[in-house]
N, C-alpha and C positions, 0 to 999 in steps of 0.2 A: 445432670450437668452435661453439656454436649464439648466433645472433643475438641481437641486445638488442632486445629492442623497444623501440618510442618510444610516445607516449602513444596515439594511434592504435592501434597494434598489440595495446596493452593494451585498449583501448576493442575494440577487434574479437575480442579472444579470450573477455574478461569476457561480452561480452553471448554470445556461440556458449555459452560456457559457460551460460548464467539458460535459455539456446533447449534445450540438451538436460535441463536441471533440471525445469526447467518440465512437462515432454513426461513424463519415466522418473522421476521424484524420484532420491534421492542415490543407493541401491544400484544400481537399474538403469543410471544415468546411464553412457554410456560417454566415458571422455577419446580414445578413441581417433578415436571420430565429432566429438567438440569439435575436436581439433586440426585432424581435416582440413576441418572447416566453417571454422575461420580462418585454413585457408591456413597451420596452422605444425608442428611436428614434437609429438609427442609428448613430447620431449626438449627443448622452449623451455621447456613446459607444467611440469616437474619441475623446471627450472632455476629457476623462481619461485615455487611451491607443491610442501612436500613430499609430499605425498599428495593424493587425490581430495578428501576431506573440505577439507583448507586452501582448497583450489579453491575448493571449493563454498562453504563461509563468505566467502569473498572477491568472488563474485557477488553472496552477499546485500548484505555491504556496499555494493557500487556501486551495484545497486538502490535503499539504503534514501537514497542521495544526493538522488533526484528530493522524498522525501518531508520532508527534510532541508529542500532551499531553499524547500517547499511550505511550512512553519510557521516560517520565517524570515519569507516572505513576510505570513503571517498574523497573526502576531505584532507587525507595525507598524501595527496596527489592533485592538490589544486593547482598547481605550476604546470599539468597538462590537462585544461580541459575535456581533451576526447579521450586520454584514459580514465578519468572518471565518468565520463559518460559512460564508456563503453561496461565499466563495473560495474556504476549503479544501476544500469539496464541489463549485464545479468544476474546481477544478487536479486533483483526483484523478479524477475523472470525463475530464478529457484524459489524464490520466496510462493510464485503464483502457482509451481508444481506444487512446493513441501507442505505451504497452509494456503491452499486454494481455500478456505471458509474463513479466511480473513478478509480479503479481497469481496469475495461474497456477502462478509458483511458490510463491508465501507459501499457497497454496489445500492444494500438497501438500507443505509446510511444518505445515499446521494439520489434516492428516488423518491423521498420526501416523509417517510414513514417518521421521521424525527425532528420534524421540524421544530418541536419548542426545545431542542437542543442545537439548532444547526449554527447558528453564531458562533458556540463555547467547542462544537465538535469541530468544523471550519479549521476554526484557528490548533486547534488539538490536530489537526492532521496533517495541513497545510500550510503552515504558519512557519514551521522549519524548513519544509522542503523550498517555500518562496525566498526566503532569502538567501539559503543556501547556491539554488541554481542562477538567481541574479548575479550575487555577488561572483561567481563561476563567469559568467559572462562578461561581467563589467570590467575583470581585471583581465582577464582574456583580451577584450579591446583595449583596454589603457595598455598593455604591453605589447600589444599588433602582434600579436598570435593567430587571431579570425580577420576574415575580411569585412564579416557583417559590423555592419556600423547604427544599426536601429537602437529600440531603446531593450534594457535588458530584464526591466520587469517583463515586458511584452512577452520578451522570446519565451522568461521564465515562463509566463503563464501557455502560452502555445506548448511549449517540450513537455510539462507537466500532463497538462490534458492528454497530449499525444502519447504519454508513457501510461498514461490512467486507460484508455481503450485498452492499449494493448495490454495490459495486467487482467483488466475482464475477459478481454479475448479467451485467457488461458485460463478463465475459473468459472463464470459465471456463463450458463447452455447460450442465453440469448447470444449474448458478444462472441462466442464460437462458431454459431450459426451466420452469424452476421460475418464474420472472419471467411469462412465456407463459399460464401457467396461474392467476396469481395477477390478473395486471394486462391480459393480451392481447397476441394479438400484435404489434399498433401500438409498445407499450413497448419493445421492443429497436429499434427506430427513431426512438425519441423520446427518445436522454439526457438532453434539454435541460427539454424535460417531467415526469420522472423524477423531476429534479435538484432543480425546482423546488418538487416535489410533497413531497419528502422536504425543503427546506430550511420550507416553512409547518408539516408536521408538528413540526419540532423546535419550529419560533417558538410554534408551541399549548404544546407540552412546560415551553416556560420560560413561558409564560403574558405572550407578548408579542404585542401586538396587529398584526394585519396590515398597517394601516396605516404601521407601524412599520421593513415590511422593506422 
C-alpha cells in the first residue's frame, strides 16, 4: 500500500514536479526523476494524478497560488492605482528571485511545448490577471485619477506582456541575456532599479505625474 502524504509531502512533490517541468517542458519531463527528487515512489505519484499531464496541470495550479495571494494583496488598494502597481511589480519581482522555475515554467508554457493545452492553460493564468489590471484602469479613468483615456483592456494587455518580459528577464538565461544587451550588465543586479524603472515608465503610460508615485 503506498503512503498518504500529508501537506508537506504534497508541497515537496508539487514543487520537484514545476523543478523538472521547468527544465524538459511536459513531454520531455520525466516522473520517474520527479519521484525520486521527492523522495517518493513512482506509485504515490499515480495514486494521486492519473497520468503525467494531471501532474503537470497540477503544478501549474500550485504555482499560480503565489500569483493568487499577489492580487488579493493588491487589490486592497484599488483606490490607488500606482500603489498597486508599484506592489504587484514587486511581489512578482520576489516571486522571479524566490521561484525563479516557476516563471521558467510558464516561459516553456508560452513557447509552444503545450499546445493541446494552451486554451484551458491561457485562461488558468491569464484570465485573473486580465480583468483584474482592466478593471484597475477603467475605474482609474472614471474617477480622473490618469490622464490616459484609451481603452483599458489594451492597456491591460500592453502592462501584462510588459511585466511578463520582465519576470523572464529575472529567471529564464535567454531574457537575461537579452536584458544584458538592452540595459547592461549592472541590470541583472539591480531588480530593484529595474523595478523601479519599469513602475515610472507605466506612471508616463497612464499620464501620471511623478510626483504622484
Amino acid at each position: 500500500m503506498h503512503k498518504k502524504l500529508d501537506d508537506t509531502g504534497m508541497l515537496t512533490l508539487l514543487e520537484a514536479g514545476i523543478d523538472e517541468f521547468s527544465a524538459k517542458g511536459l513531454d520531455r519531463a520525466n516522473i520517474n526523476v520527479i519521484a525520486k527528487k521527492a523522495g517518493l515512489s513512482v506509485g504515490v505519484i499515480y495514486k494521486y494524478y492519473e497520468n503525467k499531464d494531471r501532474f503537470f496541470l497540477a503544478c501549474v495550479e500550485h504555482s499560480l497560488k503565489l500569483l493568487e495571494a499577489t492580487f488579493e494583496e493588491v487589490m486592497k488598494q484599488e483606490d490607488d492605482i500606482m500603489s498597486c502597481i508599484r506592489l504587484l511589480i514587486h511581489r512578482l519581482m520576489e516571486g522571479a528571485d524566490e521561484h525563479a522555475n516557476y516563471y521558467v515554467m510558464y516561459n516553456e508554457i508560452t513557447s509552444g511545448s503545450c499546445k493541446k493545452y494552451a486554451k484551458e492553460l491561457a485562461q488558468k493564468i491569464e484570465g485573473n490577471a486580465a480583468t483584474i489590471y482592466e478593471g484597475l484602469v477603467a475605474k482609474a479613468e472614471n474617477e480622473g485619477r490618469v490622464r490616459y483615456r484609451g481603452n483599458p483592456r489594451m492597456f491591460a494587455f500592453y502592462f501584462d506582456s510588459l511585466l511578463m518580459m520582465l519576470q523572464f528577464a529575472f529567471s529564464c538565461e535567454y531574457y537575461k541575456e537579452r536584458m544584458r544587451i538592452f540595459c547592461g550588465d549592472e541590470a541583472v543586479d539591480n531588480p530593484e532599479e529595474m523595478a523601479e524603472s519599469f513602475i515610472e515608465f507605466i506612471a508616463a503610460a497612464l499620464g501620471i505625474e511623478q510626483s504622484g508615485l
